[in-house]
Residue frames as qw, qx, qy, qz and C-alpha x, y, z in Angstrom:
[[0.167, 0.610, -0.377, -0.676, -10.43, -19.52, 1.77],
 [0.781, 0.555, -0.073, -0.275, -11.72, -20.95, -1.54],
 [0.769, -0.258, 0.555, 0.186, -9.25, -23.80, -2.44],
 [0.706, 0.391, 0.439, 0.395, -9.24, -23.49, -6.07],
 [0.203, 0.963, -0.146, 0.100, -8.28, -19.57, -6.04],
 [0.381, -0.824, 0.420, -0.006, -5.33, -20.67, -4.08],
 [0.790, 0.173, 0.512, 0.290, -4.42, -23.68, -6.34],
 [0.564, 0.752, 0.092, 0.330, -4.71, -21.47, -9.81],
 [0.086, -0.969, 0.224, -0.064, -2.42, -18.31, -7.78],
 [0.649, -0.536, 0.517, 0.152, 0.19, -21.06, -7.08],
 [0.769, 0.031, 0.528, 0.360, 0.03, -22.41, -10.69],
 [0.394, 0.907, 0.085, 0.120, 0.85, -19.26, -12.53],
 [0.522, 0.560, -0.169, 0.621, 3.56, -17.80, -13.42],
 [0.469, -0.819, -0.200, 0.262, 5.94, -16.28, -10.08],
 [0.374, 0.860, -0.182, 0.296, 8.14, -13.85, -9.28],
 [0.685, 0.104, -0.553, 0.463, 11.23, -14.26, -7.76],
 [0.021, -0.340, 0.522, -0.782, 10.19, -12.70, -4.23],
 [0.431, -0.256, -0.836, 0.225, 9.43, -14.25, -1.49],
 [0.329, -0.687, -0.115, -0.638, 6.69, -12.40, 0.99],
 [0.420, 0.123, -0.609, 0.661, 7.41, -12.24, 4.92],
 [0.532, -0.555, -0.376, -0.517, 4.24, -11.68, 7.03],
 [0.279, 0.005, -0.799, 0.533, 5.02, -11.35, 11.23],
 [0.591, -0.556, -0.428, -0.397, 2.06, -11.98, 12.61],
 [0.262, -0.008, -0.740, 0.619, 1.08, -11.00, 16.61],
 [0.180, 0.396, 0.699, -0.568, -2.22, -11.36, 17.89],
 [0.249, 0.324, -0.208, -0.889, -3.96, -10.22, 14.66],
 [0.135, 0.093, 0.931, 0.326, -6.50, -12.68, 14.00],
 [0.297, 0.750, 0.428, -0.407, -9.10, -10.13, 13.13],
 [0.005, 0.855, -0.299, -0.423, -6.50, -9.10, 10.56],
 [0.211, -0.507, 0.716, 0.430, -4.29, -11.31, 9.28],
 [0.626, 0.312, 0.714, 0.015, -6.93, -13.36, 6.63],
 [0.358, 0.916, 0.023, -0.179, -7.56, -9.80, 4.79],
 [0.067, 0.881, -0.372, -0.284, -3.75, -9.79, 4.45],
 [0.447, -0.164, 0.853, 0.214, -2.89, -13.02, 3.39],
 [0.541, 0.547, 0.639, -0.011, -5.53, -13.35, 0.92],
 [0.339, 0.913, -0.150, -0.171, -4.28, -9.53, -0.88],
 [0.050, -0.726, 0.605, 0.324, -1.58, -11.69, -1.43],
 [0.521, 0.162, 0.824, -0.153, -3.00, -14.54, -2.79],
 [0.509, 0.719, 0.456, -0.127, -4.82, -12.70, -5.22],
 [0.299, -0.555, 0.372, 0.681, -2.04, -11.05, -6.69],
 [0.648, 0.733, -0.088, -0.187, -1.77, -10.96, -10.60],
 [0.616, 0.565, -0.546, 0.057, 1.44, -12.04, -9.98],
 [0.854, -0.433, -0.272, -0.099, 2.34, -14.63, -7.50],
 [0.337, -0.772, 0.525, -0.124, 5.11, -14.82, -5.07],
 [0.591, 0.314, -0.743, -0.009, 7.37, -17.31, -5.05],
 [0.481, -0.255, -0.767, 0.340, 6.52, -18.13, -1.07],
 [0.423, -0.752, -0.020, -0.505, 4.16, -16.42, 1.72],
 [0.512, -0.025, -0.692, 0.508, 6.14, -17.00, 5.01],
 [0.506, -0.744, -0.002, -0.436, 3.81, -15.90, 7.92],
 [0.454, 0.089, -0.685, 0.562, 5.86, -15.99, 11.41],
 [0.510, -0.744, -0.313, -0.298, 3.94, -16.27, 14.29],
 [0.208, 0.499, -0.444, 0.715, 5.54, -14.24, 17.19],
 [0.181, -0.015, -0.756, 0.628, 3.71, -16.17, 20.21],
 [0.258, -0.369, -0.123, -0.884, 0.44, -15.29, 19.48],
 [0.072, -0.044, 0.825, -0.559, -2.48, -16.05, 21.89],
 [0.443, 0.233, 0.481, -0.719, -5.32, -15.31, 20.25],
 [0.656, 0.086, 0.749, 0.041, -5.41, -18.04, 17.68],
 [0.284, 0.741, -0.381, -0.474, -3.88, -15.83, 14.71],
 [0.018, -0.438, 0.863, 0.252, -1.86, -18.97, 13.73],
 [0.283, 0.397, 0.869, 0.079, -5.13, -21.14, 13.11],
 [0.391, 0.761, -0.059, -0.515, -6.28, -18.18, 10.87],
 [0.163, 0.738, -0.586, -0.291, -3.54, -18.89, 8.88],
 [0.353, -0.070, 0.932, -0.054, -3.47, -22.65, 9.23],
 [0.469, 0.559, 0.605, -0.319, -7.28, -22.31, 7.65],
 [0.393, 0.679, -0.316, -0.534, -5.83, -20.94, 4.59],
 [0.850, 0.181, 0.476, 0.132, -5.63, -23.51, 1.72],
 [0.482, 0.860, -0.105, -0.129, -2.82, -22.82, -0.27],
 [0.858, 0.052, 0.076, 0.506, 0.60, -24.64, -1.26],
 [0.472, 0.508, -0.101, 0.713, 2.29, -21.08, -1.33],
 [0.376, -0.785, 0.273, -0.409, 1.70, -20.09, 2.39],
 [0.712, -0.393, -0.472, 0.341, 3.52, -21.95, 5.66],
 [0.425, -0.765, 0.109, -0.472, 3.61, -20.53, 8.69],
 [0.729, 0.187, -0.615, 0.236, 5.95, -20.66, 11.45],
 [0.559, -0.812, -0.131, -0.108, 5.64, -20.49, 15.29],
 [0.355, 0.127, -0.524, 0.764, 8.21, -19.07, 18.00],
 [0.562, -0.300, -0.413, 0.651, 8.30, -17.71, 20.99],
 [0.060, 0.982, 0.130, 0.126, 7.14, -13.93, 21.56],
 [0.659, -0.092, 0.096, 0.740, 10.66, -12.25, 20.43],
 [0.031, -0.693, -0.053, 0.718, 9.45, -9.09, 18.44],
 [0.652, 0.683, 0.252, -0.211, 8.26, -7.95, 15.11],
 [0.167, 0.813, -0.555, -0.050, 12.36, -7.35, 14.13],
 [0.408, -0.332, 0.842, -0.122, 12.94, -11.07, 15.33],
 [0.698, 0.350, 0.623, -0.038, 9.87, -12.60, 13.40],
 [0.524, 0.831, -0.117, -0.143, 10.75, -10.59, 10.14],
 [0.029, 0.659, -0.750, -0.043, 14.40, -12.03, 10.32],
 [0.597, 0.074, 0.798, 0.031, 13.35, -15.74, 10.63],
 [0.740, 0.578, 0.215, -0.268, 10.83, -15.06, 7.94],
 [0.305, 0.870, -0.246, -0.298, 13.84, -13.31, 5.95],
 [0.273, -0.501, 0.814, 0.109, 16.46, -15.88, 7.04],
 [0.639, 0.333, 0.668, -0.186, 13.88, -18.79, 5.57],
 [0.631, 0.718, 0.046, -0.291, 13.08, -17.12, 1.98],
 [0.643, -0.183, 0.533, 0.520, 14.66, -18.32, -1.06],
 [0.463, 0.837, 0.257, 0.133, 13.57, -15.66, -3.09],
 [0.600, 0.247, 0.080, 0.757, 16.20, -13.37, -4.35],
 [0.024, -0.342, 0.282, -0.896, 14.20, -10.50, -2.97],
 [0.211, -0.442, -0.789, 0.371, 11.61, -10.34, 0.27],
 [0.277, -0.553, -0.208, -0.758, 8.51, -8.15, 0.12],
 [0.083, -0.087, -0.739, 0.662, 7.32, -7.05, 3.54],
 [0.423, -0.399, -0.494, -0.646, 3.79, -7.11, 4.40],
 [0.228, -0.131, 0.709, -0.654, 2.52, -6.61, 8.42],
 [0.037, 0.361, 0.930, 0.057, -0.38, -8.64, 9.16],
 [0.182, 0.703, 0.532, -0.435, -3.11, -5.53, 9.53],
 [0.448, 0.538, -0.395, -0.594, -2.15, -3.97, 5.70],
 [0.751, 0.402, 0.524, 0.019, -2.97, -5.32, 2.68],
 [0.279, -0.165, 0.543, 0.774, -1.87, -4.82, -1.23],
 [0.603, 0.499, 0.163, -0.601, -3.53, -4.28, -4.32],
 [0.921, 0.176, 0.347, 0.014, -3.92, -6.75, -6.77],
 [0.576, 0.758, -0.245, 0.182, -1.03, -5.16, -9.04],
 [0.425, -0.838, 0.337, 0.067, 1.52, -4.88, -5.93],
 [0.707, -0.359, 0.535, 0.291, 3.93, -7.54, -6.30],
 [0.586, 0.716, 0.368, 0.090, 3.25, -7.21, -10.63],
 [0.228, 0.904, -0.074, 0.355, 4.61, -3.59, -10.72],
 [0.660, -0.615, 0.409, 0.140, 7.11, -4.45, -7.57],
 [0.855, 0.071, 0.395, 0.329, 8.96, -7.08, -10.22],
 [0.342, 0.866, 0.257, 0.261, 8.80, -4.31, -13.03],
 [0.054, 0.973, -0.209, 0.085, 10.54, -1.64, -10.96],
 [0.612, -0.571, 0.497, 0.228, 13.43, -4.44, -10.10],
 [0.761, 0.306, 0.440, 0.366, 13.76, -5.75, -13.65],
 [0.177, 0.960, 0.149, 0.159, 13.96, -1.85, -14.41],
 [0.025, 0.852, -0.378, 0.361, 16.37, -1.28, -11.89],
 [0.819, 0.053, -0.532, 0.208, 18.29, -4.64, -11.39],
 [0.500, 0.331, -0.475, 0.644, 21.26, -3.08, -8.79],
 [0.216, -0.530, 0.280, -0.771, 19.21, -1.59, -5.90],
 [0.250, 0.107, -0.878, 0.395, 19.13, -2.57, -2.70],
 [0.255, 0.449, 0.607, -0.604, 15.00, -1.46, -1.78],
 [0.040, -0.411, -0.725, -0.551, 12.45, -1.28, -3.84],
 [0.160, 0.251, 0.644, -0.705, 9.37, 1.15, -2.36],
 [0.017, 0.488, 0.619, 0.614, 5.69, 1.99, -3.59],
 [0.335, -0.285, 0.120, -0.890, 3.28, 4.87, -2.74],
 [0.246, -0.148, -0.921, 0.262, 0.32, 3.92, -0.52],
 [0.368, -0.544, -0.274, -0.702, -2.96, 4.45, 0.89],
 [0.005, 0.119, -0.736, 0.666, -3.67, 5.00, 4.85],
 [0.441, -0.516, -0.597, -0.427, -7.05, 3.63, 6.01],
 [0.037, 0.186, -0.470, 0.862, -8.92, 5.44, 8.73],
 [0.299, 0.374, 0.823, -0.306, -11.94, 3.03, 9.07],
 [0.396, 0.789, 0.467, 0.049, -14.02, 3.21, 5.60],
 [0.314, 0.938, -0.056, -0.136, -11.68, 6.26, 4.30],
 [0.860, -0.006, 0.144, 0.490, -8.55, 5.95, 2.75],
 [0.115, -0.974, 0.067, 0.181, -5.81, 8.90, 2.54],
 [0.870, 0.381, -0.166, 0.265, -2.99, 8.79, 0.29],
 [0.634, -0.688, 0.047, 0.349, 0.21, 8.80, 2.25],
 [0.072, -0.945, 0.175, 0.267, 3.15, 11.42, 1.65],
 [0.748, -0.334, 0.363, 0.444, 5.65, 10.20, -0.67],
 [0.006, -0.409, 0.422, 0.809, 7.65, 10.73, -3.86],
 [0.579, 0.574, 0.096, -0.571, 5.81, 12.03, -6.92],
 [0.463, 0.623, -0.540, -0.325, 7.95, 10.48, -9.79],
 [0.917, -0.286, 0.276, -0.046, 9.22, 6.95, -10.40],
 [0.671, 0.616, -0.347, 0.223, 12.55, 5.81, -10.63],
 [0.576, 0.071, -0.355, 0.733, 16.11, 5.74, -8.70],
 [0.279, -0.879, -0.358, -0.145, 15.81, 8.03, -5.43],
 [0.078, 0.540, -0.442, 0.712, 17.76, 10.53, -3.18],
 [0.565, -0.496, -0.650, 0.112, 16.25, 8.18, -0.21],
 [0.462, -0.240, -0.469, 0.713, 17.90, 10.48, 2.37],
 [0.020, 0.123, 0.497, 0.859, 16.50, 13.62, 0.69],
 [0.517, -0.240, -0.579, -0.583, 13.45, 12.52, 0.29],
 [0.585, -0.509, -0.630, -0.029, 12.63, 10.82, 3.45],
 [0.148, -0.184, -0.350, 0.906, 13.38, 14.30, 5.59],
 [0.566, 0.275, 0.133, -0.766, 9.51, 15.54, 4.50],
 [0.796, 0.031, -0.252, -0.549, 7.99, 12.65, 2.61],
 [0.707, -0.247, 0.662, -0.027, 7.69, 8.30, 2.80],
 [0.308, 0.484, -0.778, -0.255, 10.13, 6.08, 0.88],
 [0.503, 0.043, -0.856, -0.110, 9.79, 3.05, 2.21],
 [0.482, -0.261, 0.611, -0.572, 7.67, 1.83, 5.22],
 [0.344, -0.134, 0.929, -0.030, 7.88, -2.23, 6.06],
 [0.563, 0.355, 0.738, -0.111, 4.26, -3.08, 4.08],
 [0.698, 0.694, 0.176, -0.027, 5.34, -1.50, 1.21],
 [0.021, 0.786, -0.590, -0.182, 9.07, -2.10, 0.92],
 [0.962, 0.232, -0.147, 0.003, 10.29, -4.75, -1.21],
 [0.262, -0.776, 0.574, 0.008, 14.43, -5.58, -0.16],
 [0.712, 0.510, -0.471, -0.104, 17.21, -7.35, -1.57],
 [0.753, -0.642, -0.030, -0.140, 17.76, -10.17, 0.74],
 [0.762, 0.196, -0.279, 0.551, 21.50, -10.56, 0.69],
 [0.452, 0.519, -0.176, 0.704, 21.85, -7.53, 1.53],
 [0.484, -0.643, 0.074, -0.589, 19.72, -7.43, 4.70],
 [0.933, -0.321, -0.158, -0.049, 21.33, -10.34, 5.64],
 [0.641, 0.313, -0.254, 0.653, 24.94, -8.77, 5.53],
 [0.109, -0.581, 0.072, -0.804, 23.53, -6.25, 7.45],
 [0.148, 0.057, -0.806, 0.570, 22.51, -8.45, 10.01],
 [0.200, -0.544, -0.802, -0.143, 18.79, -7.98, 9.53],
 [0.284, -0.771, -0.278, -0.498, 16.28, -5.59, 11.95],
 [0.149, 0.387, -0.746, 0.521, 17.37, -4.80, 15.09],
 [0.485, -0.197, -0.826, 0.209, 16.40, -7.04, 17.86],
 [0.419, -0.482, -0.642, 0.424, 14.65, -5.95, 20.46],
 [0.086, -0.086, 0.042, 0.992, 14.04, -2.17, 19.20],
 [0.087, 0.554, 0.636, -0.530, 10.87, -0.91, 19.88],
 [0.293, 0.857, 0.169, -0.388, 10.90, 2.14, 17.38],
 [0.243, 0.911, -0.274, -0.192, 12.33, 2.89, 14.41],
 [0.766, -0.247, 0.585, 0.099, 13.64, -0.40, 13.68],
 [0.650, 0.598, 0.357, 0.305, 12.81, -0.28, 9.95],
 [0.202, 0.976, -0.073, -0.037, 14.18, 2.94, 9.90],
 [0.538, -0.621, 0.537, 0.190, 17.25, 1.65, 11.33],
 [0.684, -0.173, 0.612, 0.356, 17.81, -0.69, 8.63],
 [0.511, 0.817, 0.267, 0.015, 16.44, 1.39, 5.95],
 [0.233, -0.837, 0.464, 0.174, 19.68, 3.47, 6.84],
 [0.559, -0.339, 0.719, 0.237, 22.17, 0.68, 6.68],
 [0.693, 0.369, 0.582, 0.211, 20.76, -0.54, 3.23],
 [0.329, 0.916, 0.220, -0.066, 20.65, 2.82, 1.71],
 [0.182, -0.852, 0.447, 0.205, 23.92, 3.72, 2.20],
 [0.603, -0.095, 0.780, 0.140, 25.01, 0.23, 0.83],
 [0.170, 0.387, 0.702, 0.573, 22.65, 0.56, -2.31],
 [0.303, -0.004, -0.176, -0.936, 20.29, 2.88, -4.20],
 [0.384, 0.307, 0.739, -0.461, 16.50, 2.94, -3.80],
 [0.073, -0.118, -0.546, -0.826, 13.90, 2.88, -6.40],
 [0.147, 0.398, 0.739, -0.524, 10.44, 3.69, -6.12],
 [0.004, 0.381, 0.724, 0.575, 7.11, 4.36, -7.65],
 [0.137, -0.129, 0.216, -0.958, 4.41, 6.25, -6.60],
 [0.516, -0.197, -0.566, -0.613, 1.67, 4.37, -7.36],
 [0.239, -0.440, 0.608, -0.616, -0.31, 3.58, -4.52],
 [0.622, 0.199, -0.712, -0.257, -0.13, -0.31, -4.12],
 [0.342, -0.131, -0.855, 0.368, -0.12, -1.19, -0.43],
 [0.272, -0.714, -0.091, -0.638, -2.61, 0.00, 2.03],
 [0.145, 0.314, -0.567, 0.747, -2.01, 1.21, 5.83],
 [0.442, -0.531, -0.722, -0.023, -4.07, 0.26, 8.57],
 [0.171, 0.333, -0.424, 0.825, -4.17, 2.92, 11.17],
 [0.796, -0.345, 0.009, -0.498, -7.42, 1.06, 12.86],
 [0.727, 0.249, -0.633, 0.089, -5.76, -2.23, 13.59],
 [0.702, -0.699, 0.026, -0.135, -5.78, -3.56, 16.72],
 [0.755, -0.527, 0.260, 0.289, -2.22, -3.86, 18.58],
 [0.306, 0.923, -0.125, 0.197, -0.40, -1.24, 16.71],
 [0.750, -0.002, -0.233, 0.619, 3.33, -1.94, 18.08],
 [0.419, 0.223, -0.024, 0.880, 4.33, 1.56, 17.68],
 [0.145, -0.649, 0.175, -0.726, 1.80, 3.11, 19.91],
 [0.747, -0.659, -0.070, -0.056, 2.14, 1.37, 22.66],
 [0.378, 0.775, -0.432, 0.262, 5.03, 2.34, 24.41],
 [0.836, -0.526, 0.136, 0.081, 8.34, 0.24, 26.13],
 [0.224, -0.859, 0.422, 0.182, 10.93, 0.39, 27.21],
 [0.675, 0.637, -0.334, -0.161, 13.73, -0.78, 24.73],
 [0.797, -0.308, 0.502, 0.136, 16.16, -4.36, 25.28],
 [0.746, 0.656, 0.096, -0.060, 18.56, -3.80, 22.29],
 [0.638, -0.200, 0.223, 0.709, 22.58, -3.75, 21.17],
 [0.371, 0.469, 0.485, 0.639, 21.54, -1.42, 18.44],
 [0.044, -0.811, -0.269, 0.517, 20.92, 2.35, 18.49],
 [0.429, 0.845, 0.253, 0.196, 20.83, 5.28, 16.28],
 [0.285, -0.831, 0.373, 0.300, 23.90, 6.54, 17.87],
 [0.781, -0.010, 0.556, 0.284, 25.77, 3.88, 16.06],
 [0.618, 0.669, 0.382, 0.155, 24.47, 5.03, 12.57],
 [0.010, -0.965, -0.037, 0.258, 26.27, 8.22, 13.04],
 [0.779, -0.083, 0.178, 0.595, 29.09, 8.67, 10.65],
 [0.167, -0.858, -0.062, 0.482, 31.13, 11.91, 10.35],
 [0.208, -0.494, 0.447, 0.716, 32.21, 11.71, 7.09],
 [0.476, 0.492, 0.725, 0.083, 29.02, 11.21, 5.43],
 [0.021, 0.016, 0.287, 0.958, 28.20, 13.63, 2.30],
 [0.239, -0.531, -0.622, -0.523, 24.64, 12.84, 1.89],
 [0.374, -0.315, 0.290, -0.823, 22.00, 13.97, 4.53],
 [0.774, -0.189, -0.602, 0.059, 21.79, 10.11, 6.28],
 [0.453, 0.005, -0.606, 0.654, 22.81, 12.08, 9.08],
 [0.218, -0.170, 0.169, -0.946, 20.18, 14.21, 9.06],
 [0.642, -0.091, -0.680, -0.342, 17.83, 11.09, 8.46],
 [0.633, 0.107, -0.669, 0.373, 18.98, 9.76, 11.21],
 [0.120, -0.106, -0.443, 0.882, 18.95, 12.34, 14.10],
 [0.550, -0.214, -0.091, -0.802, 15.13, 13.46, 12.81],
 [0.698, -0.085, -0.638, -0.313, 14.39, 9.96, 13.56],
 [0.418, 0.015, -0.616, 0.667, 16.04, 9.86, 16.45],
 [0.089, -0.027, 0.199, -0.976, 14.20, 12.84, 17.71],
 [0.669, -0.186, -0.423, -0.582, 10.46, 11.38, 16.44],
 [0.639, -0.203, -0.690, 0.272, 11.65, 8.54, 19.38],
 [0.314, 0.179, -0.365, 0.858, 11.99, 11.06, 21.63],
 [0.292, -0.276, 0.207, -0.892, 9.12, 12.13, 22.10],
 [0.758, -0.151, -0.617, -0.147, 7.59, 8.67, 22.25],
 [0.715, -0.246, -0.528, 0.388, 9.91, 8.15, 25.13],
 [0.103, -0.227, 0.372, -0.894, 9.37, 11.65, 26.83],
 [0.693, -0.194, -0.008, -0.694, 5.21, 11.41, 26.65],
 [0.826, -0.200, -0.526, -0.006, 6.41, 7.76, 28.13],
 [0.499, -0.854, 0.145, -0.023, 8.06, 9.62, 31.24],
 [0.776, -0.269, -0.079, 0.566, 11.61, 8.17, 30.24],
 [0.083, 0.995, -0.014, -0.053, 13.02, 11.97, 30.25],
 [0.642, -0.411, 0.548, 0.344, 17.05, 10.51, 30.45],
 [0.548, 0.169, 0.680, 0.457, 16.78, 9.09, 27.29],
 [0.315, 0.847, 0.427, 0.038, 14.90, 11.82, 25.74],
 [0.072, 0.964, -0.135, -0.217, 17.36, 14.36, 26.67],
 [0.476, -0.380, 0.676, 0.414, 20.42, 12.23, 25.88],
 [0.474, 0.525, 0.534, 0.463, 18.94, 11.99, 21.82],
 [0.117, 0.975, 0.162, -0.094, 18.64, 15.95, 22.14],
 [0.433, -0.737, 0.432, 0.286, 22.34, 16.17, 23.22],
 [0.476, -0.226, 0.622, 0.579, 24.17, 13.85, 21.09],
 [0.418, 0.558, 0.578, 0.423, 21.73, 14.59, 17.66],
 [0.091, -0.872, -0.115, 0.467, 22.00, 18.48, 18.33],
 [0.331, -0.347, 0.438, 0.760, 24.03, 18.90, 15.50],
 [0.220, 0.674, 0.584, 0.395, 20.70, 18.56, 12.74],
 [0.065, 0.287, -0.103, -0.950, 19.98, 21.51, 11.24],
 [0.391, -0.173, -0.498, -0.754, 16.23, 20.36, 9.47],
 [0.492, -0.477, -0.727, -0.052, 14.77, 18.73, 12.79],
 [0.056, 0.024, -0.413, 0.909, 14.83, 21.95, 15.31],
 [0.596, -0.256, -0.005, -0.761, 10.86, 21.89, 15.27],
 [0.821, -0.202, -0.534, -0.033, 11.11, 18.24, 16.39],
 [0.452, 0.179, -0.494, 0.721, 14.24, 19.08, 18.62],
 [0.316, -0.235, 0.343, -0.853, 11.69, 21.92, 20.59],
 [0.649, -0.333, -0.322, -0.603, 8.91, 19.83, 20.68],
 [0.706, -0.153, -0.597, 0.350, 11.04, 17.14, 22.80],
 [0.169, 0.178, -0.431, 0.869, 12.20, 20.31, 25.42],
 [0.397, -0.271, 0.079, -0.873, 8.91, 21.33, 25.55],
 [0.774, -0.307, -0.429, -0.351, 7.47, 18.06, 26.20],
 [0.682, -0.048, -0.598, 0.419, 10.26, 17.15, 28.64],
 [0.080, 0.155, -0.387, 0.905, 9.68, 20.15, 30.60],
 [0.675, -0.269, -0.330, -0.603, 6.00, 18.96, 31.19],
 [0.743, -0.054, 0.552, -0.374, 4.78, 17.17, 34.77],
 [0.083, -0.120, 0.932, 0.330, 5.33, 13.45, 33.45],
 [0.351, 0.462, 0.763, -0.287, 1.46, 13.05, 34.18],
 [0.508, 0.614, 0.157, -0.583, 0.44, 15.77, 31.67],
 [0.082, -0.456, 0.623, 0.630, 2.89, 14.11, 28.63],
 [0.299, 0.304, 0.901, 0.081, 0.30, 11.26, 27.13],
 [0.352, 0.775, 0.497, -0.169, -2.66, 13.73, 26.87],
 [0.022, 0.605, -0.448, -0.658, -0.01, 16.78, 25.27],
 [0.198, -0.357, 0.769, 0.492, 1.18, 14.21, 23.15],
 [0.295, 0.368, 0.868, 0.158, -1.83, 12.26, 22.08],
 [0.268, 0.866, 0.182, -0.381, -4.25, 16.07, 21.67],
 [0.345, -0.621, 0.492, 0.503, -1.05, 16.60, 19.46],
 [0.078, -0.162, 0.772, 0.609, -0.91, 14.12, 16.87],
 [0.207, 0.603, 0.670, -0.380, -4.52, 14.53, 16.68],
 [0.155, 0.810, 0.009, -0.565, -4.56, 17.93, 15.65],
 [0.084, 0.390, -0.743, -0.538, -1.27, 17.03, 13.08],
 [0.295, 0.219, 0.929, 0.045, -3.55, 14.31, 11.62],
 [0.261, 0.807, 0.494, -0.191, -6.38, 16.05, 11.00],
 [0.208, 0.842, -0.233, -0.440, -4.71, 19.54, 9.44],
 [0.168, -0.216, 0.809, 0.521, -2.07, 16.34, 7.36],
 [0.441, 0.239, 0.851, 0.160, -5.47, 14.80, 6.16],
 [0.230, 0.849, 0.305, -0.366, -6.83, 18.31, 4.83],
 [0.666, 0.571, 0.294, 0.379, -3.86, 18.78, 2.89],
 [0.284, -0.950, -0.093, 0.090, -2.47, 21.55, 5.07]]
């Protein structure tokens, strides 16, 4: 990278958030995303990249970057919920933008991020709209239309609030929480999206400021395994919520499910049917799991994968 872009970005004016970058095996990836942060308009106050064990010499990607506002730090392969907590534990920013290594931003992100906290001082997430790339095409991804203070729970039963490369968080408060969970596989962010929400209010914008990779090589979240964790969505469950965080919950719950049916674990699949059976706005998720568990294990991959195919294609039409 150009040495003097990364000098001037470091001597401008920052904002008080620190960026968080876990990095595994992405070194086809992770230059594009370091550098949309680099180029900001408004700097961070620190890029932490955590390398999670990579192998394929991501971390001398990063090493090759000249700039006094990146370091990078190596562990052990722990998980993308493990390397986002070091990062988080590390920052000394007052809030922590997330940013996976295969998305990027746009040069305003972090600009209009500050804006909607100086707006709205007391909340406890920050989100922005987004764009999904699908090799050379970009698709703007479901969220709210308006900006301001949200109904997170609400709102994230049919659209996206917050998803990790375009959620900005207040880091006290993910650290009271205890951070991501460890060793969850799925629906980690969701997990802690929960926990924060309830805790504080969200704000969000619409503008679409981050962008989604859905080419990227070594996608966590479709490759499925089996889960090593203390944490579960059972936990979350509390019976004397008012909002709909319970319904939040249990759809989510249920989106795992079928992960881990079309992965043959059928146990676990039906045990999220059972205990989340009370929702009343996920019963088309709730059948799809029966229907998938009642499928030969061999036929669940191709179901599933012909599946979100189809939903993909009829979401990108606007259907």
């Amino acid at each position: 990278m150009d040495g003097t872009n990364s000098s001037a970005a470091a001597s401008r004016p920052q904002c008080d958030i620190s960026v968080v970058i876990p990095l595994y095996n992405k070194a086809a990836e992770i230059a594009r995303a370091v550098r949309s942060v680099l180029a900001q308009t408004l700097p961070p106050r620190e890029v932490i990249v955590v390398d999670d064990g990579s192998t394929d010499g991501s971390a001398d990607v990063v090493d090759s970057i000249a700039s006094p506002l990146v370091r990078i730090v190596r562990q052990c392969n722990r998980g993308v919920s493990a390397a986002r907590n070091r990062g988080i534990a590390m920052a000394s920013g007052r809030n922590v933008a997330l940013l996976d290594g295969d998305d990027r931003w746009q040069p305003e992100y972090l600009e209009c991020v500050a804006a909607l906290i100086a707006r709205f001082p007391d909340c406890g997430a920050y989100g922005t709209g987004f764009m999904v790339d699908t090799g050379g095409r970009l698709t703007a991804g479901d969220t709210p239309r308006e900006e301001g203070v949200v109904d997170f729970f609400r709102e994230s039963m049919s659209r996206y609030v917050l998803i990790p490369s375009a959620a900005t968080l207040r880091r006290d408060l993910v650290m009271d929480a205890g951070g991501f969970p460890e060793g969850m596989r799925m629906g980690e962010d969701q997990w802690l999206w929960t926990v924060l929400a309830r805790r504080a209010a969200v704000a969000f914008t619409p503008r679409p400021l981050a962008v989604y990779s859905r080419t990227a090589s070594n996608r966590s979240a479709a490759i499925f395994r089996p889960e090593h964790t203390a944490r579960s969505f059972y936990e979350l469950y509390d019976p004397a919520a008012a909002d709909l965080s319970n319904e939040y919950i249990a759809r989510v719950a249920l989106g795992k499910a079928l992960v881990q049916s079309a992965g043959g674990d059928t146990a676990s699949a039906a045990e999220v049917l059972r205990f989340f059976s009370y929702n009343r706005l996920s019963r088309r998720i709730a059948l799809k799991v029966r229907v998938l568990n009642a499928l030969p294990r061999s036929m669940r991959p191709a179901v599933m994968a012909a599946y979100n195919r189809l939903a993909w294609i009829v979401a990108r039409k606007g259907l």
